[in-house]
C-alpha positions in Angstrom: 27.0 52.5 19.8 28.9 49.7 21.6 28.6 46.2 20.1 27.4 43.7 22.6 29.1 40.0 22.6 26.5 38.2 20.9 27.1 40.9 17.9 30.5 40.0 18.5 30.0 36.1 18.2 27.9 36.1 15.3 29.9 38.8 13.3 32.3 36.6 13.6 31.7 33.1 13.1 29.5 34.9 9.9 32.1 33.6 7.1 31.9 30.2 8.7 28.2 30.3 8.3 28.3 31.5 4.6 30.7 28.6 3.9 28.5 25.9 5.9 25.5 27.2 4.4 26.9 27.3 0.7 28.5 23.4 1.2 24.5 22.8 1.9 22.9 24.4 -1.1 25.7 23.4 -3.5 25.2 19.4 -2.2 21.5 19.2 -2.6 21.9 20.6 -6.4 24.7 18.1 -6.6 22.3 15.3 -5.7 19.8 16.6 -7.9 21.7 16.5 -10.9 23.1 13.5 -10.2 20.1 12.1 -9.9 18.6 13.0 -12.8 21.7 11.9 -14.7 21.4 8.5 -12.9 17.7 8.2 -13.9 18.4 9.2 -17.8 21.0 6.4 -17.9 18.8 3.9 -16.3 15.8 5.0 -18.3 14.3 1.9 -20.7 14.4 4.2 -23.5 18.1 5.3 -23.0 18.6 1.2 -22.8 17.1 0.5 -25.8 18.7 3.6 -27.5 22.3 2.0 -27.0 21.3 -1.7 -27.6 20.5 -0.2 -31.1 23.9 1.5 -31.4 25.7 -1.9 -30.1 24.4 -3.7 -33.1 25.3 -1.1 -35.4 29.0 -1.1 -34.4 29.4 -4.3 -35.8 32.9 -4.3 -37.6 32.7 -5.6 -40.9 34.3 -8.8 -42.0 36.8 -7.2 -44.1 38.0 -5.2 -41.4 38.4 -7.9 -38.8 40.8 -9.5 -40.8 43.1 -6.3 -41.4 42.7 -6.5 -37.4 43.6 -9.6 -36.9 46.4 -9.5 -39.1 48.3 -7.1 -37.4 48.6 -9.1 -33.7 
């Protein structure tokens, strides 16, 4: 059986498709997740999650001298 043009055509611009067609599925999962990241960070309860590790980290008094000491 002979192949026509079209068959032609499309066999082979079919890699090109794949390509194109994976670029699109890959970016909307990308902007998905990124999303969701972006929306965990900017949540009130991540906020208030790292205000309370921000007052934790306060250094001591002892060892802001030993810091200061070496400058």
């Amino acid at each position: 059986m002979k192949k026509t043009n079209r068959q032609l055509v499309l066999g082979s611009l079919q890699p090109f498709l794949f390509c194109v067609g994976m670029y699109c599925v890959v970016l909307i999962f990308s902007v998905f997740i990124c999303t969701s990241i972006y929306r965990t960070m900017h949540s009130k309860k991540f906020s208030l999650t790292m205000e309370k590790k921000s007052e934790k980290s306060v250094m001591p008094v002892a060892t802001t001298a030993l810091v200061t000491s070496f400058k």
